[in-house]
N, C-alpha and C positions, 0 to 999 in steps of 0.2 A: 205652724199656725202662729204667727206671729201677730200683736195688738199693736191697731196703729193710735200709739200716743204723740201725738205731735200735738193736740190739741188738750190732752192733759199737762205738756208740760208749758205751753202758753199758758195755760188760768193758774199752773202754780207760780210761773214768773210774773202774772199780775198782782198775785198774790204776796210775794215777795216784796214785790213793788209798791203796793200800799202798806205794808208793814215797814218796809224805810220811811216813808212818807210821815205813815203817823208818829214814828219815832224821830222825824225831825235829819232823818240822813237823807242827803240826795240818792236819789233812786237812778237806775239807769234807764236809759231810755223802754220804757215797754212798747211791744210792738203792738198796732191797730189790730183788734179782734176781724176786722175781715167776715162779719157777717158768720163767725163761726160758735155753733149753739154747743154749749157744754155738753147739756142737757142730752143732746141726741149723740154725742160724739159718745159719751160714755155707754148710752140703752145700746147702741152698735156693738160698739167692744164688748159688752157684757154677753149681746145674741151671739157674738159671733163665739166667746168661749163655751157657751151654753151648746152651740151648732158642735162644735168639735167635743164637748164628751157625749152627745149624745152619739156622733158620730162612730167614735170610739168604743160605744157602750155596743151599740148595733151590731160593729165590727165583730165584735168580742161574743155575743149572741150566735151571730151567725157561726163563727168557726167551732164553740160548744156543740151547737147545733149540727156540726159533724158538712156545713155546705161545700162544696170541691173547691170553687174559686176565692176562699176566704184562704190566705195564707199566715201563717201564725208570724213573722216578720211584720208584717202589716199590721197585724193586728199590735201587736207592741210597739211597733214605733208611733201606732196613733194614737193607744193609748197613754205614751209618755208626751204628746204630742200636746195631746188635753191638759194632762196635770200641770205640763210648765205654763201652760197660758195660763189655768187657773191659779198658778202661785202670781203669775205675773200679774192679772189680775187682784189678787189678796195684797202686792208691794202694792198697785196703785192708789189703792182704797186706803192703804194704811200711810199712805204720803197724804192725799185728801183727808184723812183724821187729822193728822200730823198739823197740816197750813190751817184747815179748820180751825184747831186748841189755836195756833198763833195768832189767827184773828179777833178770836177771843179772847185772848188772854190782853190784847190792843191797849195799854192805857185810853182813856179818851179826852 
């Protein structure tokens, strides 16, 4: 289960890019948003890591549960499956802390 950040890492490179700017460095050229909404790019990534431990939790139910067609391979690879998207998730959040403090911290 892999998070598609193509669109987190355009708004960090915007971000980047006004942080040159207000520091007086020329910036590189950033690329045109393209109609692309933060806002929803991230609430997806987030359902989708949410979709895979719930997934994984289910899985995990089920084979406790003693069901035939739950095999315990599956079951562990989906639940490693979750945790990594969830850390990968927790690096994104903590890179958007990260640019956020930069923003702020902006002289003006």
């Amino acid at each position: 289960m892999a998070i598609d950040t193509r669109n987190l890492e355009q708004m960090l490179s915007e971000l980047r890019a006004a942080s040159a700017l207000a520091q007086g460095k020329p910036a590189a050229a950033a690329p045109a948003a393209e109609g692309a909404d933060f806002a929803q790019a991230l609430k997806a990534a987030i359902e989708e890591v949410n979709a895979a431990q719930q997934q994984a939790q289910q899985m995990a139910r089920d084979f406790a549960s003693g069901k035939e067609n739950v095999d315990l391979q599956e079951v562990m690879i989906n639940l490693q499956k979750a945790s990594l998207s969830f850390q990968q998730m927790v690096q994104v959040r903590n890179k958007l802390v990260t640019a956020y403090q930069d923003v702020m911290n902006m002289p003006v």
